[in-house]
N, C-alpha and C positions, 0 to 999 in steps of 0.2 A: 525537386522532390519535396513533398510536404513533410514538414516533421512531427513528431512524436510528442504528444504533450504529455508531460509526467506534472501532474497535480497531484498536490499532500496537503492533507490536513493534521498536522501534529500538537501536540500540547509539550512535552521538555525536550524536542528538537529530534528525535530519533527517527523517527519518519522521513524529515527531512534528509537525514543524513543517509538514508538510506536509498531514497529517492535520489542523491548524488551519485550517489556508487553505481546506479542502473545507469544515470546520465555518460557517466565517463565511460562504462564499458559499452554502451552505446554507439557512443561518440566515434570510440576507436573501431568500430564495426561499419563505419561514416551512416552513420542516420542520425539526423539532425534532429536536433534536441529546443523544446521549449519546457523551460521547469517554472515551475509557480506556484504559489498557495493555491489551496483552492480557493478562499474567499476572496483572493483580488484577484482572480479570473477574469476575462471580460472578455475573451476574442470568440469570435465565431469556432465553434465545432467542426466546421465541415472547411476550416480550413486547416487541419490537421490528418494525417492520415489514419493515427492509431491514438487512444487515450489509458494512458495508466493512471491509477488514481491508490494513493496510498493514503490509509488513516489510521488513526490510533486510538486507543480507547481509554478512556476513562471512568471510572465506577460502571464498568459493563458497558459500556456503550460508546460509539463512535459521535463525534460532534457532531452536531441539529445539521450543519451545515454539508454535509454528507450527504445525509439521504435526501433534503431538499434540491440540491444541484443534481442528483440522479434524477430525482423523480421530473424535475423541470426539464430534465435534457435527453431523457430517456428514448425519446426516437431517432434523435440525431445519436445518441451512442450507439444503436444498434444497426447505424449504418457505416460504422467504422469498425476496424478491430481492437478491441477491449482489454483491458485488465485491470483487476484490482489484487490491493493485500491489503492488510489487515495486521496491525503493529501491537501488540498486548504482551503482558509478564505472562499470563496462563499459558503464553506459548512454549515457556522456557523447559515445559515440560513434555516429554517427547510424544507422549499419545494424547498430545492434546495443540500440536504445532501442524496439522494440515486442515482444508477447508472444509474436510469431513469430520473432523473430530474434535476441533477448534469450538467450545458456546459458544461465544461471542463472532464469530464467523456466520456457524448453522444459525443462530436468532438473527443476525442481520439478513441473510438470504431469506429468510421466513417474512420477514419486513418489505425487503426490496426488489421488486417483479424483476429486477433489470439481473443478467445473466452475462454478467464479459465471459471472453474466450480463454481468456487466462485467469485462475486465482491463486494467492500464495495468503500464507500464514507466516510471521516472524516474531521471533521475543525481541522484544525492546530491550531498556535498560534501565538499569534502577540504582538510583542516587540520592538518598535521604535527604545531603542537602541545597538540594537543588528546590527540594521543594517548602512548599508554604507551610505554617507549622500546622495548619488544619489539613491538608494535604498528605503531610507527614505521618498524621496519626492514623489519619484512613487507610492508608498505604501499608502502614507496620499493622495495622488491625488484617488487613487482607491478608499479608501476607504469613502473617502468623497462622488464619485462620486454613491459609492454602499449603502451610509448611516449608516455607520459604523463609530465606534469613530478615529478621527484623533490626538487625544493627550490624552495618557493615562498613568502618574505617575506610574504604574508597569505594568509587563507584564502580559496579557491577555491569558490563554487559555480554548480555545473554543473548543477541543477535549471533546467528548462525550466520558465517557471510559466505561460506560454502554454498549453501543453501539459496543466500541473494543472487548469486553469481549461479546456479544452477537458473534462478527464474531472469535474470536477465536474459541467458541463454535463449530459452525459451521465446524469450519476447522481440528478441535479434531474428529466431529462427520465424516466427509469423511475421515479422516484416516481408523477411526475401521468399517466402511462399504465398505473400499476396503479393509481392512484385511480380513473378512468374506469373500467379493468376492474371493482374494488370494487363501486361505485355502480351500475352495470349489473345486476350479480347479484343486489342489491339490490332495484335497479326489477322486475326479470326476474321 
């Protein structure tokens, strides 16, 4: 059986870790898992059966590196089945945590012709110091400016894992209904 390649591009690891928690409930679902950055990618596409691609954003945007590997691989993704999410603080708040309501989701689709079959939205997490002290002040400027706490004695996350574990769900359940399809064409 081909496996599942789960690609992230994150910037203070939350993505990452987010993209683990899809791989183990995966896992235990037995669909074989490939996890990887996205920029040290390097295997063929179509030797996968489905691609999840998780990123996170930074000052509005997701890394250069994102929408270049879509736009470079964009036939071979839509001959597989798809997913992405989309890792931001602006998610933390409720009517602004799915891919209809989500800026920074709606401007990236405006961007990006490519269309996965799954999409999710999630808030990250947020840790003053973790990050660079220019970084810092961007981040308390936002988030002051967004009403969100600007000084907070430990780190905060706002990951919903409810929410993960609903869209892993999901992404278990398009495996075993393209395995049926598979099998059919198969018998057929």
């Amino acid at each position: 059986m081909k496996p599942i390649a789960l690609l992230y591009s994150t910037v203070d690891g939350q993505t990452k870790k987010i993209c683990h928690f899809l791989a183990e409930y995966l896992q235990q679902k037995d669909h074989p898992i490939y996890l990887c950055p996205l920029d040290s990618f390097e295997e063929e596409l179509s030797n996968f059966k489905s691609v999840v691609i998780g990123a996170s954003i930074r000052y509005g945007k997701h890394r250069p590196e994102v929408g270049k590997f879509i736009s470079e691989n964009q036939q071979d993704l839509e001959k597989l089945n798809t997913a992405f999410f989309s890792v931001n603080l602006v998610a933390r708040k409720e009517e602004k945590n799915t891919p209809e309501t989500n800026p920074y989701f709606i401007k990236f689709r405006e961007e990006v012709p490519w269309k996965p079959d799954l999409a999710a939205v999630f808030a990250g997490s947020l840790d003053y110091k973790k990050y660079s002290f220019f970084d810092r002040i961007m981040i308390k400027a936002i988030m002051k400016f967004t009403g969100g706490p600007t000084k907070t004695p430990k780190p905060i996350e706002y990951t919903n894992w409810k929410r993960v574990q609903e869209f892993a769900e999901q992404l278990s359940a398009l495996q075993q209904k393209n395995q049926v399809h598979s099998t059919e064409e198969v018998e057929g």
